[in-house]
KOLSE-979267 format. One record per residue: residue in three letters; x, y, z of N, C-alpha, C in turn. Coordinates in pm, whole numbers, plus 32768, in hexadecimal, padded with zeros to 4 digits. Last residue first. Layout:
// KOLSE-979267
ALAXYZXYZXYZ/...
//
This chain:
// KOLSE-979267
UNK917273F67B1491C573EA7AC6920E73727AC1/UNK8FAD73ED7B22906B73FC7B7590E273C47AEE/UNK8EF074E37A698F3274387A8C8FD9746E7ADA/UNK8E4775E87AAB8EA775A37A898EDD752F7AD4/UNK8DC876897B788D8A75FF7B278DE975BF7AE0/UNK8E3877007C178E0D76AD7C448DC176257C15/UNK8E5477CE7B6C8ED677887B7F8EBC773A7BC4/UNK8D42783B7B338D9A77D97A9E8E0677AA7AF7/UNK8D1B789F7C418CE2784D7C0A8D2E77EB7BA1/UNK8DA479837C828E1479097CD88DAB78867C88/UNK8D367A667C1E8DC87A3F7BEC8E0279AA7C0F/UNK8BF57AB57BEB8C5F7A717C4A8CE27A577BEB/UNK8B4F7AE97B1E8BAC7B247B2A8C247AEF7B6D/UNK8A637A317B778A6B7A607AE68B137A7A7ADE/UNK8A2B7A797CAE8A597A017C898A7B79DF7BC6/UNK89DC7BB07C828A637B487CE08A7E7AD97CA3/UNK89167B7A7BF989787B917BD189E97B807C08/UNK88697AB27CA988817A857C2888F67AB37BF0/UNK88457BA37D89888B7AD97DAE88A77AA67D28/UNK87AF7C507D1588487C517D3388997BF17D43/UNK86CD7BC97CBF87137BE67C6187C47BF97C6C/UNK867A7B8E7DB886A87B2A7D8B86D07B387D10/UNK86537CB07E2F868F7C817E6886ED7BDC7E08/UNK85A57CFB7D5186247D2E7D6986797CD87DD0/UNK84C17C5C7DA4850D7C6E7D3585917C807D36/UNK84BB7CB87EA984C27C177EA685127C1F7E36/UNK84397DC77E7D84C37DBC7EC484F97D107E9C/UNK836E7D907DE383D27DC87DB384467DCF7DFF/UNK82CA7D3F7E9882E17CDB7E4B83737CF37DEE/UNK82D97E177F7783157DA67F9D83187D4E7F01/UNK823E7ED37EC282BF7EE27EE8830F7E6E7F23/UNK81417E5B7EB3817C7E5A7E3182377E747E55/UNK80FE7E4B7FA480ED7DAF7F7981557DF57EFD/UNK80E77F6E7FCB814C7F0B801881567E8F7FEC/UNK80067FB17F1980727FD87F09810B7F787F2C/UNK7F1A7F117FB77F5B7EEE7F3380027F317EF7/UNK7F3A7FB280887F5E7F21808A7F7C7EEF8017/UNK7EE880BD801A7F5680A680577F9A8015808E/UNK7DB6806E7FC77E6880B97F5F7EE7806C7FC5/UNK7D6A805A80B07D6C7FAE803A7DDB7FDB7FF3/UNK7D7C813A81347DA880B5818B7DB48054811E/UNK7CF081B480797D6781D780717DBE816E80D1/UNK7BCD813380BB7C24814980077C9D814C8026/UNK7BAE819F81A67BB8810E81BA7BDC80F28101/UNK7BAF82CA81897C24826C81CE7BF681E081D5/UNK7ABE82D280F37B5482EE80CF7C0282C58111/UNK79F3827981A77A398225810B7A9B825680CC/UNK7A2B834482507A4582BC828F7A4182568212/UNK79C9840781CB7A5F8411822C7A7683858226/UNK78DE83B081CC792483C6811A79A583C08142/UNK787A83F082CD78698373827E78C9835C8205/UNK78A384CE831278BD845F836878C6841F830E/UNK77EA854C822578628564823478B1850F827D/UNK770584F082C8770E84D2821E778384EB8225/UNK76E6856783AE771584B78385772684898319/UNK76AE864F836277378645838A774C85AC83A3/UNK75C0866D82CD7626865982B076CB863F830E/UNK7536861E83C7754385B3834D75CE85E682EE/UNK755987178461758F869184CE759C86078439/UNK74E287B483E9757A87AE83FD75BB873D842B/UNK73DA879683DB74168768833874DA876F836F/UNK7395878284D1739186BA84A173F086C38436/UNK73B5888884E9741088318564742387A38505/UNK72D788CB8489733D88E0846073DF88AC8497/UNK7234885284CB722A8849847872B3885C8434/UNK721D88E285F1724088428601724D880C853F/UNK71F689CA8592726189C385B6726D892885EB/UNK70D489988549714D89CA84AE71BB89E18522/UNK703F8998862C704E8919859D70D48936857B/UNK708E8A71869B70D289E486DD70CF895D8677/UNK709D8B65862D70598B378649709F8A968661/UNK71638CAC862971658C2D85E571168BC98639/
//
């Protein structure tokens, strides 16, 4: 094998393998945006829940109506 066609062949491995480097590295900088977006969606949903529960607590409470009632 003659030194052209093995520096030839060296340039097409060495390109692709930054082509690959490369597609790696927009797949994890995609899956870094998934995964933040994910967490923004889980915290908004925890907040939810969280102030849905404070609502029903406070919906349900027992000591509420006897606290609103007028004195005797």
């Amino acid at each position: 094998m003659s030194r052209a066609l093995l520096r030839a062949e060296v340039a097409a491995v060495r390109r692709d393998a930054v082509a690959r480097v490369t597609e790696v590295d927009l797949l994890v900088a995609a899956l870094r945006d998934h995964i933040r977006d994910l967490q923004a969606e889980r915290d908004r949903l925890r907040a939810e829940l969280h102030r849905l529960r404070a609502e029903r607590a406070l919906a349900t409470a027992s000591w509420l109506p006897r606290g609103l009632r007028g004195q005797h």
